[in-house]
KOLLOTOR-364223 format. One record per atom (N, C-alpha, C): residue in three letters; x, y, z. Coordinates in pm, whole numbers, plus 50000, padded with zeros to 5 digits. Layout:
<sites>
ALAXYZ ...
</sites>
This chain:
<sites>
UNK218946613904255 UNK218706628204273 UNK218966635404141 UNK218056640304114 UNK218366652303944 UNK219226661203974 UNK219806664003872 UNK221196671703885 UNK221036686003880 UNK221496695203945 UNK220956712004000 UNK221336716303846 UNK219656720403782 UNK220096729303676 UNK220556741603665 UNK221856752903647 UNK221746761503649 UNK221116769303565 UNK220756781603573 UNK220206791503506 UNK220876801203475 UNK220756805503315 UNK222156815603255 UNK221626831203254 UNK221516839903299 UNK220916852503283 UNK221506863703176 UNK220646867803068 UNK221636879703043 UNK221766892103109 UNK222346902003011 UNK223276911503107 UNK221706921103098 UNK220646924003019 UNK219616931903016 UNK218596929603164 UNK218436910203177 UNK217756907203232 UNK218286910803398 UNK219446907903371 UNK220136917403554 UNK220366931003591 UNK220526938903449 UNK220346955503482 UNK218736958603497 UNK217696945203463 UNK216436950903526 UNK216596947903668 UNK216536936803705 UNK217096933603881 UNK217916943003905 UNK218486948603879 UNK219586958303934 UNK218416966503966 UNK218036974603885 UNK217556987503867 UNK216116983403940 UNK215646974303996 UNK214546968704098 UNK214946971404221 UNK216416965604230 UNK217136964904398 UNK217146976904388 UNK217656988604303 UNK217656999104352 UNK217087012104396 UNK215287010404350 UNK214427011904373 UNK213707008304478 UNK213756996504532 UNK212956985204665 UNK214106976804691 UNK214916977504687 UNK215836968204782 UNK215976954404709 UNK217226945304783 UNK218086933904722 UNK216946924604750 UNK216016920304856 UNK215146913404873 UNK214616915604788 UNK213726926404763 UNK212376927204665 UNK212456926304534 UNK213796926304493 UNK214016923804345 UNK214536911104331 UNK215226902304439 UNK215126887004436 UNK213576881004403 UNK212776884904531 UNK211486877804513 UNK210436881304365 UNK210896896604320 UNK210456896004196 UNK210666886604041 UNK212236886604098 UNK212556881403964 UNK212736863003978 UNK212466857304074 UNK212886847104130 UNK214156844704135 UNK214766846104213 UNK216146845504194 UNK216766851504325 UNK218126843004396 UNK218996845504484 UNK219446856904514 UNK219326864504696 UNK219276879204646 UNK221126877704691 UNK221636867204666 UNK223526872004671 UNK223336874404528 UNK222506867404457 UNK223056873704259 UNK222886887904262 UNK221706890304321 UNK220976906904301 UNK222486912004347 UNK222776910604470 UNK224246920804533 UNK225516917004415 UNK225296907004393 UNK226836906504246 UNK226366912704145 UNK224856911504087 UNK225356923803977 UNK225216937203999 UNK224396939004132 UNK224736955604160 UNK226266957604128 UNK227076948204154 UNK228426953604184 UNK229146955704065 UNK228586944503952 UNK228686943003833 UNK228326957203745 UNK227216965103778 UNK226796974803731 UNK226856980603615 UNK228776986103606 UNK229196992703544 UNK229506982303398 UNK230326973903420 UNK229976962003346 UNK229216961103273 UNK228006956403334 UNK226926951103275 UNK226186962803147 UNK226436975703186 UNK226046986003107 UNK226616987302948 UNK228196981402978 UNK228976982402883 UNK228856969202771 UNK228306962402795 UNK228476947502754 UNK226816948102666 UNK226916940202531 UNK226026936102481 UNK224696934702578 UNK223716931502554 UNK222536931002618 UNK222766916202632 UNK222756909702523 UNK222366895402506 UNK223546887902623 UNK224596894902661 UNK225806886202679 UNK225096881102838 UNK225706867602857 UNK225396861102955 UNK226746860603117 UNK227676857303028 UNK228586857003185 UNK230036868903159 UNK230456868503259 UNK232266876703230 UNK233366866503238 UNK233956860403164 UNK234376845003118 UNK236086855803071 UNK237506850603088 UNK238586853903075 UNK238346872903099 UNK239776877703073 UNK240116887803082 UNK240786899502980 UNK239596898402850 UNK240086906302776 UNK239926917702754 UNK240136926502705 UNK240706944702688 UNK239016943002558 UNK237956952802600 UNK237526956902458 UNK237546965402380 UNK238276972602440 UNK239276987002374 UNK240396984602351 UNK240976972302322 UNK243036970102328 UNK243516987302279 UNK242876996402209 UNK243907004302170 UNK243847014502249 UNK242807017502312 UNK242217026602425 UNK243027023102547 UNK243367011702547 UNK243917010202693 UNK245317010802636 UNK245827004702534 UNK247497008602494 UNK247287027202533 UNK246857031802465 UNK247157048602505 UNK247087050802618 UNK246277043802750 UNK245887046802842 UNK247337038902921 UNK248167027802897 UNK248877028402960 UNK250217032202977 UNK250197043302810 UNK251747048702728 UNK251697059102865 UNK249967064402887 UNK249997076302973 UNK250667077603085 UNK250487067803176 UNK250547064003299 UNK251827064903280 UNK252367059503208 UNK254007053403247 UNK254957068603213 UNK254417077603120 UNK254837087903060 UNK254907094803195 UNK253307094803251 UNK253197105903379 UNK254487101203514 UNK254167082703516 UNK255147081003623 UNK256687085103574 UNK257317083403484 UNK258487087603416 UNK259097105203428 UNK257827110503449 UNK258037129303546 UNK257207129103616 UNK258127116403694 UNK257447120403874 UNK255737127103898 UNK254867123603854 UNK253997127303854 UNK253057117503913 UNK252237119704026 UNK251117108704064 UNK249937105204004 UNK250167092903960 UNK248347092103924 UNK247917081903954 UNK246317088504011 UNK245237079304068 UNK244387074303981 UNK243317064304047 UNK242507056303996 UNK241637068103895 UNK241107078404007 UNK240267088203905 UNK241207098003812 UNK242337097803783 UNK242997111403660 UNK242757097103573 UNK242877079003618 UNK242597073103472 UNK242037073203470 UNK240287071003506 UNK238967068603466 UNK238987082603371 UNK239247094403445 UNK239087106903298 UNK240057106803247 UNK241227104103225 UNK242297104203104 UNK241057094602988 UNK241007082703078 UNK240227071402990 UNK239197076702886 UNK238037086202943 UNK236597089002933 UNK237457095802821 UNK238157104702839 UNK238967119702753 UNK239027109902607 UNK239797100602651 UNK240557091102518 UNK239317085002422 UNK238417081402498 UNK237067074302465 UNK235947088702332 UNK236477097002423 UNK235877106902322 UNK236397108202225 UNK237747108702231 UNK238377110002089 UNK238647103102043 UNK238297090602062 UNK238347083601949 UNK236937076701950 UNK235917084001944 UNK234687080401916 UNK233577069401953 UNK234457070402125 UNK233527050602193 UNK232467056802234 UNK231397054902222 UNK230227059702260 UNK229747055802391 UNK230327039402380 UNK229577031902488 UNK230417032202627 UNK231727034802582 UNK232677037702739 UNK231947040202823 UNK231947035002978 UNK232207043103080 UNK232927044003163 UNK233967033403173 UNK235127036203266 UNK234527042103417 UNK234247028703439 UNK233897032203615 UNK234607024203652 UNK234867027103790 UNK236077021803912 UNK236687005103885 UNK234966999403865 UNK235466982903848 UNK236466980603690 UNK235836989203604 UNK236876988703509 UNK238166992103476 UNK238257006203563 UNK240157008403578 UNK240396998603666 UNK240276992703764 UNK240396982503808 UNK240836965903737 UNK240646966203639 UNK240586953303594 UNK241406956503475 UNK241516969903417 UNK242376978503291 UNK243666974903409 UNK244036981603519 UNK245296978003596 UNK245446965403623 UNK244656956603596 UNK245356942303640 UNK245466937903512 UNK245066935803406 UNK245516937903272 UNK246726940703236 UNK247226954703275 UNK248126960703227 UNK249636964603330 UNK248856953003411 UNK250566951303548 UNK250796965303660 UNK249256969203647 UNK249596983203738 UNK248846978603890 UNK249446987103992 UNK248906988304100 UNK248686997404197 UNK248166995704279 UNK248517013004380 UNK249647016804453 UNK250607018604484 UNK251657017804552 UNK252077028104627 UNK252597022404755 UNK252907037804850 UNK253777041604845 UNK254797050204948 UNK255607056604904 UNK256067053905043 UNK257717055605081 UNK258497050205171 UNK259057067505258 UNK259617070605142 UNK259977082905202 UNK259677093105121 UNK259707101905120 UNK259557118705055 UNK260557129505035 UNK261287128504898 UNK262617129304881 UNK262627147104864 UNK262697157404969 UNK262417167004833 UNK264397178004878 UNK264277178504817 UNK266047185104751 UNK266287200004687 UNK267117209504766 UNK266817223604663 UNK267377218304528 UNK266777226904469 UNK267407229104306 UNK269047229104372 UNK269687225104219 UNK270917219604179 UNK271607233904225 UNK270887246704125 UNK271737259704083 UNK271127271304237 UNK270737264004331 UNK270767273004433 UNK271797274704520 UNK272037286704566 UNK273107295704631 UNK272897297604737 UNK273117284504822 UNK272717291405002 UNK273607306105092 UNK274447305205050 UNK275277316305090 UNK274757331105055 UNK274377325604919 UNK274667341504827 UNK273287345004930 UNK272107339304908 UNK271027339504956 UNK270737346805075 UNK271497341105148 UNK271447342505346 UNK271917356705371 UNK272917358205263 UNK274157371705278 UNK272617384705216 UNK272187381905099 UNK270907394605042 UNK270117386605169 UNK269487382805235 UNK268307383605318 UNK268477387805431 UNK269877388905482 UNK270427394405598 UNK270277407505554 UNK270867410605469 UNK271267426405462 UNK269557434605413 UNK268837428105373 UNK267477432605372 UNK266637436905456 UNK266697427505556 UNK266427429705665 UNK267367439505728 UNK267887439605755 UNK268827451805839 UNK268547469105777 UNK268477465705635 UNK268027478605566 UNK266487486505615 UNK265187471605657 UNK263777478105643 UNK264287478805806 UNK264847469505884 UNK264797474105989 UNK264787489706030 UNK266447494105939 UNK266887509506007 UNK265977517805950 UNK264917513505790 UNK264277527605700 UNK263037524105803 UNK262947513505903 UNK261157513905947 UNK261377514706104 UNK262947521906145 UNK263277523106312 UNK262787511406390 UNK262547498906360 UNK262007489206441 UNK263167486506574 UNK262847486506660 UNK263527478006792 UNK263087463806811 UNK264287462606916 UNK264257446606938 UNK263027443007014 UNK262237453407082 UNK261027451007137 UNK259847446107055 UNK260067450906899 UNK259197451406825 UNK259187434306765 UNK260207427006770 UNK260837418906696 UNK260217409606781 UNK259167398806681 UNK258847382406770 UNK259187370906689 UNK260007365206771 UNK260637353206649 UNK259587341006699 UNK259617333406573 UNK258577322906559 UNK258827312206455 UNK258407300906474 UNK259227289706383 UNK258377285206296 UNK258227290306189 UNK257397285106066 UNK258197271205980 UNK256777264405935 UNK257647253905856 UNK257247260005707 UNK258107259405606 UNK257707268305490 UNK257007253105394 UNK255727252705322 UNK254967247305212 UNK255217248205057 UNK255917242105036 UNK255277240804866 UNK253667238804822 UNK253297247304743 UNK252017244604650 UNK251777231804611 UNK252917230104569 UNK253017215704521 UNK253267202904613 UNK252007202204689 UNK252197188204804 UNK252267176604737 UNK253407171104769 UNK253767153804762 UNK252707145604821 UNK252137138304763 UNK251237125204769 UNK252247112704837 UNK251207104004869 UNK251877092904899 UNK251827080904892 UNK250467078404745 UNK249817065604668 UNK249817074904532 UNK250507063204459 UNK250387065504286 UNK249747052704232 UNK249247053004136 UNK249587037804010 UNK250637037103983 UNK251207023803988 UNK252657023003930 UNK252517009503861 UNK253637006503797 UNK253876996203728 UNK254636986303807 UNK253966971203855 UNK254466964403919 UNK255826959003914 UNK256796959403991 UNK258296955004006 UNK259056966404066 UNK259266982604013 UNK259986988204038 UNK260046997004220 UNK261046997304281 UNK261046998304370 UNK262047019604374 UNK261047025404402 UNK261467037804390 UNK260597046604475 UNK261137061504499 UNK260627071904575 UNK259517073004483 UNK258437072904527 UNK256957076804441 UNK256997093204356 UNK257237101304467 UNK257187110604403 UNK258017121104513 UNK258857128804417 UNK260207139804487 UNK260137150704413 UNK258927162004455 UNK258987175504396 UNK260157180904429 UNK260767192004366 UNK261947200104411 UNK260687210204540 UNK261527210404619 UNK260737216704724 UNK261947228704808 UNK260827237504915 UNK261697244304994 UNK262637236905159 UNK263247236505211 UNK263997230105317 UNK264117241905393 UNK263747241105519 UNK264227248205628 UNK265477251705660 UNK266137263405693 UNK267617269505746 UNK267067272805891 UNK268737272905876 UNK269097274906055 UNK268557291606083 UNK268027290906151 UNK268247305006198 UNK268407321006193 UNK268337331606115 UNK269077339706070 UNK269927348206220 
</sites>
C-alpha cells in the first residue's frame, strides 16, 4: 500500500478557502479547493493567525512570542493593573495590546481573541474567579460622628418642613457603589487572593 502523502498548504492559500467558506459555506470551499471541509473549519478558526503570519508560511509549529517586547509591556501591564486591584479582561488586553502595537509602530498586529489567548498561555496568565467580595469602609471613617450629623439633620428638615409621622414611609434600600466589583479577572497563575475589593458603602442598622 503507498504511503498517505500529506499536503502542506500555505497561510495565503487557506485565507483564500477561508474567505470562500465565508462567502458559500465550509462545503463549497472544500469542494472548490479540493480539500477536507474539517481543514476549511480549522482555518476559519485560525483566521486571525493566518492574517498575521507571512503569506508563504505553511504550519503553526512551537510557541513563540513575535512581538517578545510587545508582549513584555503587555504583561508589566496586567500585573501593574492586578497589583491596584484592578480587573482585567481578555478585551482591555486585546486594546491595551492594539494601543502598544501603535506605538511602537506594528503595522501588522491584530490581536484577536485567539492571540491574547495564546499571549496568556505564554505568559502564565489565566481567567480566574473570585471567591468572595471583600468590600470594607475606609480606614478614616467615623461611624458615630456620622450617625450623630445625620440624625440631627434630619430632625432639623423634619421641624423647618412640619413633616408628621403620617408623612414618614420607611423602606429598605441597599446602597450601590459606581464602582461594581467584577468577578473574573486575568491573573497570574499560582496566587490565591480576593480578585478584586473596592472600598465600598456597607449598610447600618436603622436610624
Amino acid at each position: 500500500m503507498a504511503p498517505f502523502k500529506r499536503h502542506a498548504y500555505d497561510a495565503e492559500f487557506k485565507l483564500k478557502a477561508v474567505g470562500h467558506a465565508v462567502e458559500y459555506g465550509n462545503r463549497a470551499a472544500a469542494r472548490e479547493f479540493n480539500i477536507n471541509e474539517s481543514m476549511v473549519r480549522k482555518w476559519r478558526k485560525q483566521e486571525d493567525d493566518l492574517r498575521q503570519v507571512k503569506k508563504t508560511k505553511q504550519s503553526f509549529r512551537g510557541n513563540k512570542a513575535r512581538w517578545p517586547q510587545l508582549e513584555d509591556k503587555l504583561e508589566q501591564w496586567v500585573v501593574e493593573q492586578r497589583a491596584a486591584s484592578r480587573s482585567v479582561s481578555t478585551v482591555t488586553i486585546q486594546m491595551k495590546a492594539t494601543a502598544l502595537a501603535r506605538d511602537m509602530i506594528i503595522d501588522e498586529f491584530r490581536g484577536g481573541p485567539s492571540w491574547c489567548f495564546r499571549f496568556m498561555k505564554r505568559r502564565n496568565l489565566s481567567i480566574r474567579t473570585q471567591t468572595t467580595v471583600s468590600q470594607q469602609l475606609p480606614k478614616d471613617y467615623r461611624y458615630q460622628e456620622k450617625l450623630v450629623t445625620f440624625r440631627a439633620y434630619c430632625k432639623k428638615k423634619i421641624t423647618e418642613k412640619k413633616i408628621r409621622p403620617e408623612h414618614i414611609t420607611n423602606m429598605d434600600e441597599v446602597p450601590l457603589t459606581f464602582d461594581i466589583p467584577v468577578n473574573r479577572t486575568v491573573e497570574k497563575r499560582g496566587p490565591v487572593r480576593c480578585l478584586y475589593a473596592p472600598q465600598g458603602m456597607r449598610s447600618h442598622p436603622s436610624l
